[in-house]
Structure formats: structure tokens, C-alpha cells
C-alpha positions in Angstrom: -67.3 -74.3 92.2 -69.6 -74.3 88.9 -68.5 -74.6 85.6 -69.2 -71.5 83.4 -71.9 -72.4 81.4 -74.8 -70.9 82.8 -77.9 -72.3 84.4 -81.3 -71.0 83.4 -84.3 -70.4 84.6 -87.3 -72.7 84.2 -85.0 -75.1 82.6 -84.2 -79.2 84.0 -81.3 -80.2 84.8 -79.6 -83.5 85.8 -76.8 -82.3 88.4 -73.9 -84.5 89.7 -71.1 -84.5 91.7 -68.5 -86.9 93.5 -65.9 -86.5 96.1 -62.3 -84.6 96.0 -60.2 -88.0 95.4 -61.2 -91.5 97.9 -63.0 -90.0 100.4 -66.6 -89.8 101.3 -69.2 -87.5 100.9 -71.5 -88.9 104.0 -69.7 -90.8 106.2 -73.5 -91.7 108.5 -76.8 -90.9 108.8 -76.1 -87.4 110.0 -74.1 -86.7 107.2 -77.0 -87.2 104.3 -79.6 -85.5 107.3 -77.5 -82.1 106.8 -77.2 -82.7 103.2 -80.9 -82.2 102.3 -81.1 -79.6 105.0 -79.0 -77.5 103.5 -80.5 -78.4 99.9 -83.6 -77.7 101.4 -82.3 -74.0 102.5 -80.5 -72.8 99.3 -81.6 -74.7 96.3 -85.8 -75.1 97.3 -86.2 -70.9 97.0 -84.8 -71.7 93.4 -85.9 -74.9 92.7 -88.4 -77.5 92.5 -86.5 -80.8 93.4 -88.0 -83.7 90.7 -85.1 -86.0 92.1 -82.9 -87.5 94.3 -79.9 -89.9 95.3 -77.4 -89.3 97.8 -74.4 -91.9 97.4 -71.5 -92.3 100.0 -69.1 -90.6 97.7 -71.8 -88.8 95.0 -75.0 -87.1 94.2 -77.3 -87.1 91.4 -79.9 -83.8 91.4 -82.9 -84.0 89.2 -84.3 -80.5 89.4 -86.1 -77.7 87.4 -85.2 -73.9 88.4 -88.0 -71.8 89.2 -88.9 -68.8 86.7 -87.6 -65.4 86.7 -90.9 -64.0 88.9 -91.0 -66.9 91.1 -87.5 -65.8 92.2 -87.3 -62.3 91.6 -83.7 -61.3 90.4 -82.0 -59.8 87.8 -78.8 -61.9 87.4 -80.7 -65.5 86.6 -76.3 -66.9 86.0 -75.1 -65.4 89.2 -78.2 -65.8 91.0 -78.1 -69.4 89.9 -74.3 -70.2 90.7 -74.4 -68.2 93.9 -77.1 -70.7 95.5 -75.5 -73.6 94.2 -71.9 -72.8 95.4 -73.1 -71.6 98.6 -75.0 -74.9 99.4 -72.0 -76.9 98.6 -69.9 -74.4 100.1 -72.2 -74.5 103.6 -72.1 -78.5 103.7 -68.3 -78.7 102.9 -67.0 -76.2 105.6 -69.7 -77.8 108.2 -68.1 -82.0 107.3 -64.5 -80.3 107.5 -64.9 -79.0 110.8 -66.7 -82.2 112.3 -64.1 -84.6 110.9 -61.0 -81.9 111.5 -60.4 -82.1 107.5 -58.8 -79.4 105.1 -59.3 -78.5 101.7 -62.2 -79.2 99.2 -64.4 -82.1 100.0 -66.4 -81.7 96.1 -65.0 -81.9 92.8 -63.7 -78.7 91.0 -67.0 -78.3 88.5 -70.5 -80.0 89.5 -71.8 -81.7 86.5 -75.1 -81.0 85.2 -77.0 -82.3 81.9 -79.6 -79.9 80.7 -83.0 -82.1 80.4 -84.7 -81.3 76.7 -87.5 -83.9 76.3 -89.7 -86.2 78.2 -88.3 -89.7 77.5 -84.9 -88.1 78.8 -86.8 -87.1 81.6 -88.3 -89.9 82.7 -84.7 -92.6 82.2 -82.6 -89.8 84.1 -84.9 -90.6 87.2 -84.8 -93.9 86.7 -81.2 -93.7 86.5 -81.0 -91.7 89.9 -83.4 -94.1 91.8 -81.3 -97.1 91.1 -78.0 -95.7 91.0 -77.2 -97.4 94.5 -78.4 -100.8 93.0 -76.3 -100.0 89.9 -73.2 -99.4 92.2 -74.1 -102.5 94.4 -74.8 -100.6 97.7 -78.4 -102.7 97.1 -79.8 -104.9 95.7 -83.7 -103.7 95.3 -83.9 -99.7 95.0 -86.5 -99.9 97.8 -83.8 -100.9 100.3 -81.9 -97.4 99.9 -83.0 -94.8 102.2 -81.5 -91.8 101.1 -83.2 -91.3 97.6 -85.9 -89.7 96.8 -87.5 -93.1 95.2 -89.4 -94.0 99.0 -90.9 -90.6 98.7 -93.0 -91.3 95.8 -94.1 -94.4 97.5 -95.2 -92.5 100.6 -97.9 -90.1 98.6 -99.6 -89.5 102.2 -96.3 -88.2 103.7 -95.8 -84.4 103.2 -92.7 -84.1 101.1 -90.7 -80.9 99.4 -90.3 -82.9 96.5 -92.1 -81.9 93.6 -93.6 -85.1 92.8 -96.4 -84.6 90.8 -94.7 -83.7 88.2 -92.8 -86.9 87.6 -96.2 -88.6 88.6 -98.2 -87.4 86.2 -96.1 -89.2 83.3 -97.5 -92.4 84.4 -101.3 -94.0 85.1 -100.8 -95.5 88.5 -98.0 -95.7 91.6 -97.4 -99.3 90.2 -96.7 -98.1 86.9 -94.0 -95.9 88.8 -92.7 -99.2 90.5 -92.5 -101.1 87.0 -91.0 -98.7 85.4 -87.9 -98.5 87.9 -87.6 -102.1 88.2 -87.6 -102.2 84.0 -84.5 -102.4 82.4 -84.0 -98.8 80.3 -81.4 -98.1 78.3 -79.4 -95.2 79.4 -75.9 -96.1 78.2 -75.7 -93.2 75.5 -77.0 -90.7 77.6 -73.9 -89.9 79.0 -75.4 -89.9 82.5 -71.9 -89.8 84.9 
């Protein structure tokens, strides 16, 4: 379930969510494989994914909705909230029937930070990249395989990712690196 304020089109957003109580979200490999599959299937026809980082027991989103034409519909909140629910919807009924669970796997509301300016921009990836450093599942973001981070590194390997975009904010794919491996100051973003 989505909160009510609406998503729009051909706006960013930073979207989050963690687990119903202790549990996990990806339990292995096949778990984070289905994941972008079905984000793949039901946000990429409204989306263009910037972003990435799938967390045993959270996700971080970094995406901007595709305009009203490139989507053709009327309702831009339902259309929106119907995608988003049903992916969530599509991955939680498919882990509670493989590990004989009830109930909801997600939180209640997914949170989601509209993005307004560049510099926001650019420290909310750098926030998703090394979230699984900043929650010591690493220690070097290149060492965490389910991000979208190795992507960007991997220029000659088709991707779904829209990755120009963030690319085009700096001169060189070592400039990328050194900016992730800066320390940026995200504390007052209210990021989680």
C-alpha cells in the first residue's frame, strides 16, 4: 500500500521501503533475481529507473516517472499507485507462497522523497550505492552485487537502467567512482 500523496508524472523520486517487522525481504539470490524482474515488468512501462539498492530487509528506488504521452492514461495518481502496489503486491504473494508465510511482507506506506534539484540528485545516489557499506553488509560498494552501482561501471553491458542521465552530471566514469567513495553529507536530507 501507498500513502496518499500522489506521485506525478515526469517528476524524481527517492522511494524506500523495509520489511513488516525482523524478517527479510530477500532471503538469496533468487529472491533479489525476482525482485528486478518484477520491477522490470510494472514500474519500467512507467519509469526510467536512475537507481538502485536491494538490501536483505530494504530497498532504496531512485526513479523518474515517464510523462503523461509516454504512458498514455488519464489517471496519472491511480495509474501511478496501481503499478506500484501491484509490483509489491506480485513479489509479496510469490515470497509468501515459496517460504509458506502469511500476511504482509512490506511496510504499510512505501516512502518516497520527491527529488527537486540536482545536488539532491546526485547525494541521494550516492546514498543508495553505499547504503550496504553504510549498514556494514560491505566494506567497498564495489563488493555488493545487488545495486545498481556495478552497472554504471559495466557501460558496454546492455542495461535497463537509465544511466546516462546520472552520467552526464560528471566528466569521466572515474569521476563517478570518486564521487561515491567521497564522503557527502546527507545527514539533513532525511534520507530513511
Amino acid at each position: 500500500m501507498i500513502n496518499t500523496e500522489s506521485f506525478e508524472f515526469e517528476s524524481v523520486y527517492h522511494i524506500f521501503s523495509h520489511v513488516n517487522g525482523r524478517e527479510l525481504i530477500f532471503r538469496e539470490e533468487t529472491n533479489y533475481h525476482f525482485f528486478l524482474k518484477q520491477l522490470n515488468k510494472y514500474i519500467l512501462p512507467i519509469a526510467d529507473i536512475y537507481a538502485y539498492c536491494l538490501l536483505p530487509n530494504h530497498f532504496h528506488l531512485l526513479l523518474r516517472f515517464k510523462s503523461f504521452n509516454e504512458v498514455g492514461t488519464e489517471d496519472e495518481h491511480q495509474y501511478l499507485m496501481k503499478n506500484f502496489g501491484d509490483f509489491l503486491n506480485s513479489y509479496a504473494k510469490a515470497y509468501n507462497k515459496k517460504y509458506d508465510r502469511k500476511g504482509a511482507l512490506f511496510l504499510n506506506t512505501i516512502k518516497r522523497k520527491r527529488v527537486n534539484d540536482e545536488k539532491y540528485l546526485l547525494k541521494v545516489v550516492h546514498y543508495i550505492h553505499n547504503n550496504p557499506v553504510h549498514h556494514g553488509f560491505v566494506d567497498n560498494i564495489e563488493n555488493w552485487k545487488y545495486s545498481s552501482y556495478q552497472s554504471f561501471l559495466s557501460l558496454e553491458k546492455e542495461s535497463k537502467l537509465d544511466r546516462k542521465t546520472i552520467l552526464d552530471y560528471f566528466e569521466t566514469i572515474k569521476d563517478f567512482m570518486g564521487y561515491h567513495h567521497s564522503n557527502v553529507e546527507y545527514d539533513y536530507l532525511d534520507l530513511e
